[in-house]
N, C-alpha and C positions, 0 to 999 in steps of 0.2 A: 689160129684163134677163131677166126670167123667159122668153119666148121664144130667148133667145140661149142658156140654161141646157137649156132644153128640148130647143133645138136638140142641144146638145153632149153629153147622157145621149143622146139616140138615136144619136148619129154612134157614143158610144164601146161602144155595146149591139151596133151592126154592127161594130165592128171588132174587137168581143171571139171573135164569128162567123166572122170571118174570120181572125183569129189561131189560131183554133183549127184551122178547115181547114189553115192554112198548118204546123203543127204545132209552133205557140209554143207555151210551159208557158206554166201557168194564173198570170201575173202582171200584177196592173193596174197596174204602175209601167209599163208601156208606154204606158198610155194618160195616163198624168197625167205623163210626160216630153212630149208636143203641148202640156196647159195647165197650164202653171207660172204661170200668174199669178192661177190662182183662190184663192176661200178657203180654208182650208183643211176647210169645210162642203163647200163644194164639190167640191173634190178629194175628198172621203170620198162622195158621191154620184156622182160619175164613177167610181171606182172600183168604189163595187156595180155601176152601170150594164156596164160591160167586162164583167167577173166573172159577174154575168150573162146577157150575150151566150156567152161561152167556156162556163158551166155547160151552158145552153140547147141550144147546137149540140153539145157533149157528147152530149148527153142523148137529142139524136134520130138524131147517128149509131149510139150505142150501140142505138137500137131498129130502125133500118133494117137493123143488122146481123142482129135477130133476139136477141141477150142481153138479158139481163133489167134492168131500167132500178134 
């Protein structure tokens, strides 16, 4: 299970990455409507994991642009 968990924090880290490029707001209820059937530990861990992702790629487009991070 901790593999399949791990699995799913990375999956939802990239797709917090890619929501953002795609120019979804910063909401992890995107990513926890895929897995409805965890705990709700879990789901509160997929959600930093997105959030995350979305911060992140924030973070380095905001420095590719040259503004201040």
């Amino acid at each position: 299970m901790i593999a399949t968990l791990e699995s799913k924090l990375k999956a939802a880290y990239q797709h917090g990455h890619m929501d953002f490029l795609a120019g979804s707001p910063c909401d992890p209820k995107t990513a926890l409507a895929v897995y409805s059937n965890l705990s709700e530990e879990d789901k509160k861990l997929i959600a930093e994991s997105w959030i995350d992702g979305w911060h992140n790629e924030s973070l380095r487009q905001s420095l590719l642009e040259g503004t201040p991070a």
